[in-house]
C-alpha positions in Angstrom: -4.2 31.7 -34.8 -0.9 33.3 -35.1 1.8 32.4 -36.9 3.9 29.8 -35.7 7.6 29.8 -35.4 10.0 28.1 -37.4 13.8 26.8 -35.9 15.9 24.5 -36.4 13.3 21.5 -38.3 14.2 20.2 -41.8 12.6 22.2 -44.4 10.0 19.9 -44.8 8.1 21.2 -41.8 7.9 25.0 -42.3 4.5 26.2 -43.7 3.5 24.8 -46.7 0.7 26.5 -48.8 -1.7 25.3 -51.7 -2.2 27.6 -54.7 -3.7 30.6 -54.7 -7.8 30.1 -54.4 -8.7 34.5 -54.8 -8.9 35.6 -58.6 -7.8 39.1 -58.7 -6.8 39.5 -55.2 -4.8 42.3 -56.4 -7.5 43.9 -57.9 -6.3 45.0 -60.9 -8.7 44.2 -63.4 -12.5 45.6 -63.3 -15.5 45.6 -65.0 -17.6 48.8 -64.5 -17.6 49.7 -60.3 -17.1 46.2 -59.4 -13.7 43.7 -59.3 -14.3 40.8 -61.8 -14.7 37.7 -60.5 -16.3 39.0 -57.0 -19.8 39.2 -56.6 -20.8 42.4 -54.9 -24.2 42.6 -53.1 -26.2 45.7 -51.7 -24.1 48.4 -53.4 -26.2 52.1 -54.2 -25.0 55.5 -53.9 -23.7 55.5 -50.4 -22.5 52.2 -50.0 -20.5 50.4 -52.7 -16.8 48.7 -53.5 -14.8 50.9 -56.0 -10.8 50.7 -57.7 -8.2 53.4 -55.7 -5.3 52.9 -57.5 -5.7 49.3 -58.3 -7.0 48.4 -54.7 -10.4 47.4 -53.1 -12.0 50.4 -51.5 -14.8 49.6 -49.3 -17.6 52.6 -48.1 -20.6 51.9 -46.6 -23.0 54.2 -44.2 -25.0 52.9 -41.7 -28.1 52.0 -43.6 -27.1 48.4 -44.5 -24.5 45.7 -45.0 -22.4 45.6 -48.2 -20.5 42.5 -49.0 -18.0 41.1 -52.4 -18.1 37.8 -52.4 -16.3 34.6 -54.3 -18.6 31.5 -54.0 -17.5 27.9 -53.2 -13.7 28.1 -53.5 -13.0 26.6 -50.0 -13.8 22.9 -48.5 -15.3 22.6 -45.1 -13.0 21.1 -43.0 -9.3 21.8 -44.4 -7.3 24.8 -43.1 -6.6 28.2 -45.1 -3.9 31.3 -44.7 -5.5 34.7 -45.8 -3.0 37.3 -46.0 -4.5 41.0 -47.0 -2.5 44.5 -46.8 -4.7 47.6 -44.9 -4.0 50.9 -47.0 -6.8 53.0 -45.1 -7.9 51.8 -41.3 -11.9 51.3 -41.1 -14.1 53.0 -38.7 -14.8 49.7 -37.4 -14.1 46.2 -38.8 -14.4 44.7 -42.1 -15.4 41.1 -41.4 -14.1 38.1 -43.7 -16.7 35.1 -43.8 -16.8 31.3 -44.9 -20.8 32.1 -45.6 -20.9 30.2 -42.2 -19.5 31.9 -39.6 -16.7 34.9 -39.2 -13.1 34.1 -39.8 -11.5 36.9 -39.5 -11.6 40.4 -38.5 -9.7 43.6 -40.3 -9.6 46.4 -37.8 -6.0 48.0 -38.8 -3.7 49.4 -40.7 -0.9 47.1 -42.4 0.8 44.9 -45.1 0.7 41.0 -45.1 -1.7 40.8 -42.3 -2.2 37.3 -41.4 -5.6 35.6 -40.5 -5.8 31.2 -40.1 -9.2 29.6 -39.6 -10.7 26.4 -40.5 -13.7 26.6 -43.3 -17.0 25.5 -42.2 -18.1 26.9 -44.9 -17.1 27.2 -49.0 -17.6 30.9 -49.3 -14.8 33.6 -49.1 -16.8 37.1 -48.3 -15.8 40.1 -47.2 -18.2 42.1 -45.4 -19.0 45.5 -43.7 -22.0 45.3 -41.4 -24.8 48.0 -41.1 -22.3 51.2 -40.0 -20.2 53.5 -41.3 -17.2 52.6 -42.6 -14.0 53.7 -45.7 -11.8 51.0 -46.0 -9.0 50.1 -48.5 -7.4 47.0 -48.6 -5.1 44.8 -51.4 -3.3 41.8 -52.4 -6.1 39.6 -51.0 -5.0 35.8 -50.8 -6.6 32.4 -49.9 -4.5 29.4 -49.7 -5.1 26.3 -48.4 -2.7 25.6 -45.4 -1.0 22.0 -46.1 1.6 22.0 -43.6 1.6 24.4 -40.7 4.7 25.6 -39.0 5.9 24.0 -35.8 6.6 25.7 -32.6 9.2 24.1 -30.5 8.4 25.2 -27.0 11.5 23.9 -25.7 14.8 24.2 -27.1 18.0 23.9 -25.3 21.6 23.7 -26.8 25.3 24.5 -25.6 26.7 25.1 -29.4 28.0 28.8 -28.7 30.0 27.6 -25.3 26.7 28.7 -23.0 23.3 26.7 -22.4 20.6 28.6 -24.3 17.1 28.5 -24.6 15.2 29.1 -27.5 15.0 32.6 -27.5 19.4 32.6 -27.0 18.7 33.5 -23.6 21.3 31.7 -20.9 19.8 29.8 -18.8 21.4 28.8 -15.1 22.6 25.0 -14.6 23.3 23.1 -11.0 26.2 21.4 -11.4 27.4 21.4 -14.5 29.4 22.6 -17.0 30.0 23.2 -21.2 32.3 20.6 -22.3 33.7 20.4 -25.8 33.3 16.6 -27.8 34.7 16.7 -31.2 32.3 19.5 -32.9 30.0 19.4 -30.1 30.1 21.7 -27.5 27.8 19.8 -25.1 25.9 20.2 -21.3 28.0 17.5 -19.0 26.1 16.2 -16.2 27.9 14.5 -13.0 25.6 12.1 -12.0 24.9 12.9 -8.8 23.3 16.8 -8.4 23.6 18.2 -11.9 19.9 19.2 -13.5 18.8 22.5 -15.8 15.4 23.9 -14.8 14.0 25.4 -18.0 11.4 27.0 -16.3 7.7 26.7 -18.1 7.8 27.8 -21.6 4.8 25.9 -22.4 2.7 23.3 -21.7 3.2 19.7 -22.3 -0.5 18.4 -23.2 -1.6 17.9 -26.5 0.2 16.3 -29.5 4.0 17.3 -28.5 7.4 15.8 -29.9 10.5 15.3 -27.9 14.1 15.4 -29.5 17.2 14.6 -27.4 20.6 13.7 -28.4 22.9 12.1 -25.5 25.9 10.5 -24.8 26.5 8.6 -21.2 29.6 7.8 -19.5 27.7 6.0 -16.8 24.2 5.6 -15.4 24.6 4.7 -11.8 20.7 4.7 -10.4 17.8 2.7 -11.3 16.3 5.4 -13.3 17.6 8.0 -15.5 15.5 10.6 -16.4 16.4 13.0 -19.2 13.3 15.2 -18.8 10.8 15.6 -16.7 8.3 17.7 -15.2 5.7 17.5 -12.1 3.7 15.2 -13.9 5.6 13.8 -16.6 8.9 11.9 -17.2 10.6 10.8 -20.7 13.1 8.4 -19.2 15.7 5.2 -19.1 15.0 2.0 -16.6 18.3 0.8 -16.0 17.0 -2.5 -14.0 15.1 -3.5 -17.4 16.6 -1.6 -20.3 13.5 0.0 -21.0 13.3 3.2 -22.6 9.3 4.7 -21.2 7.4 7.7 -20.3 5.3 8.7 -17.4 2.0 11.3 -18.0 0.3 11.0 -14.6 3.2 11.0 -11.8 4.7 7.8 -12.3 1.8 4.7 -12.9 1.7 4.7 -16.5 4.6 3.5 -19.3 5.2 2.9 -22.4 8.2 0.2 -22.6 10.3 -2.3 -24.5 13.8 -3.7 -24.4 16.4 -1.1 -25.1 19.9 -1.4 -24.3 20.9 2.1 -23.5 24.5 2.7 -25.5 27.2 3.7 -23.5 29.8 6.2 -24.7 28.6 7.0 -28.0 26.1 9.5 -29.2 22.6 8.8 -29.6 19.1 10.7 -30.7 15.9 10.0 -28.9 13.2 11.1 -30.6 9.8 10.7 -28.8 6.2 11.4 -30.7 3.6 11.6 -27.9 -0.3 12.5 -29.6 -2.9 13.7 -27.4 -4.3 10.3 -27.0 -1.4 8.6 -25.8 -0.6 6.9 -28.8 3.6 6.6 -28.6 6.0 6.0 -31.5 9.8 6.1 -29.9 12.8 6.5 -32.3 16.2 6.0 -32.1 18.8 7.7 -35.1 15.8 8.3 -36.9 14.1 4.6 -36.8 11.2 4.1 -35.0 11.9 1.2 -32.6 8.4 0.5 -31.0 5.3 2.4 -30.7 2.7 2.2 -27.0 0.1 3.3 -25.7 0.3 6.2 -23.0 -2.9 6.6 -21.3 -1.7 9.4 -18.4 -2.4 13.1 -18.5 0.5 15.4 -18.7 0.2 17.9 -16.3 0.2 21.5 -17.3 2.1 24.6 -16.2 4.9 23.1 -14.6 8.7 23.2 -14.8 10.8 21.5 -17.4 13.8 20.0 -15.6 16.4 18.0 -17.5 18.4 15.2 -15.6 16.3 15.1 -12.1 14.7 12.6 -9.9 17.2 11.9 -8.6 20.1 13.2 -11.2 21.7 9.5 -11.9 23.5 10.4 -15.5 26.4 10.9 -16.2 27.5 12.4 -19.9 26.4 14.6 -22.4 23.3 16.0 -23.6 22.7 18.6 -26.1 19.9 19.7 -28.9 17.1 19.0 -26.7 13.9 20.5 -28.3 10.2 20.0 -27.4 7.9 20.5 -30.3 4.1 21.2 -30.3 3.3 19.2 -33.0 3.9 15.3 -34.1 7.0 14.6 -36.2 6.6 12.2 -39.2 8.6 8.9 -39.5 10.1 10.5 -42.2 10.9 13.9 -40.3 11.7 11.9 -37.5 14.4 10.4 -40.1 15.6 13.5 -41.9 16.0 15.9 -38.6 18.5 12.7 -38.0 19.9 12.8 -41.0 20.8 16.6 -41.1 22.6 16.5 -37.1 24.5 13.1 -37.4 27.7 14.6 -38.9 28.3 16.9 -35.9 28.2 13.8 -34.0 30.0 11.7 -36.1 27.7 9.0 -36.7 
């Protein structure tokens, strides 16, 4: 699994790593041919593990497998990072095991190479099958991977004086316009024709959190929908005050009393898991949590402010996030935006 992508969440949710788990990743200290602390089986004159200027140089010919090994510093079950620099390609790969199954594959040359799995094994072993192969790698490391990076798959904001997506490309509204409030520079909606489709940058199944600040001047039809796609819709019942969401078209809810505010800028946050389970939040307090039993379609556009476009005011900072936000994340992303709104 690739990396993912960090923006604009509170510190507490960029990757967060255990200690190290490889002793002498750096190889720096040996004991005759062989690294201390690795065990290293099948070695003889053509195929063995040997110190290049203080890194790991693997050669093997085709005559059998050769494999260093250090036993039962992973748990089955919890996720780990290995990061390992490539100093000399390999004929082929070098393989890197959990003594259950491959993890990872090192096929090429270069520095802080990045490799995520999930042990099923307790094992760390690297391993070069029966073929030829002259391989030198360093700075092996094994951590356990405690909090993982979030990818928000949606993020749209009208901060510089444009609407943006993620990647600070302009996107091209109906309707509408970048008005100025206070410090915000925020997207203004009519209420009658003004929407943003955001095209599909991803999909919206799975555990996924939704983050929208708004202020409204007016919401004139029965239903105003802040975003939505074919088969989903996080949105505001104006006949019942109820703040729900929609994964299968329009059948399914999740509801309660919620007196949308007028005139005054709010944060939605909504943390949908793939279940269905909903917790909504309002500034950073979770106000009620349902049960969403629908099916989010996938691969369709994300439109904000459609069927039909009834509101009228600001929104800005609108971010989807593949991933669930804590109550205390929930809380601190908040906590860290409020000023510019002057809450």
């Amino acid at each position: 699994m690739a990396s993912r992508r960090y923006k604009r969440l509170p510190s507490g949710h960029k990757e967060q790593l255990g200690p190290e788990l490889i002793t002498n990743g750096d190889f720096t200290n040996w004991t005759a041919d062989d690294p201390d602390d690795w065990t290293v089986e099948n070695e003889d004159a053509n195929n063995y593990i040997t110190e290049v200027s203080g890194a790991f140089r693997l050669v093997s010919d085709a005559s059998k497998a050769i494999k260093a090994t250090q036993a039962g510093i992973l748990t089955v079950g919890k996720r780990y990072k290995i990061l390992v620099d490539v100093i000399a390609s390999p004929v082929s790969v070098i393989r890197i095991s959990d003594g259950a199954i491959y993890v990872a594959l090192i096929s090429n040359i270069g520095t802080d190479k990045e490799y995520y799995f999930t042990a099923t094994g307790v094992d760390f072993i690297i391993i070069r099958g029966a073929a030829a192969c002259d391989v030198t790698i360093d700075n092996i490391s094994v951590k356990e991977v405690l909090v993982e990076e979030v990818d928000e798959i949606l993020n749209i904001s009208a901060q510089s004086g444009s609407i943006l997506d993620r990647w600070g490309n302009a996107l091209t509204p109906t309707n509408m316009a970048v008005y100025k409030d206070g410090e915000v520079n925020a997207m203004y909606f009519n209420g009658v024709d003004s929407e943003i489709n955001c095209g599909t940058p991803d999909t919206l199944l799975g555990d996924k959190s939704f983050i929208i600040w708004f202020k409204g001047y007016e919401y004139s039809g029965i239903v105003t929908y802040f975003i939505s796609t074919t088969m989903f819709a996080l949105a505001f019942d104006i006949s019942s005050d109820t703040l729900h969401i929609s994964s299968d078209g329009g059948g399914t809810l999740a509801i309660d009393v919620y007196a949308l505010p007028v005139n005054e800028w709010t944060q939605i946050t909504l943390v949908r898991n793939a279940a269905g389970l909903a917790n909504f939040y309002v500034n950073g307090e979770v106000v009620y949590s349902a049960l969403d039993t629908g099916t989010p379609a996938a691969g369709t556009d994300i439109i904000l402010n459609t069927e039909p476009a009834t509101f009228r005011g600001l929104m800005n900072d609108i971010r989807v996030v593949d991933g669930l936000l804590t109550a205390s994340e929930a809380n601190q992303i908040f906590s860290s935006e409020k000023a510019l709104y002057r809450l």
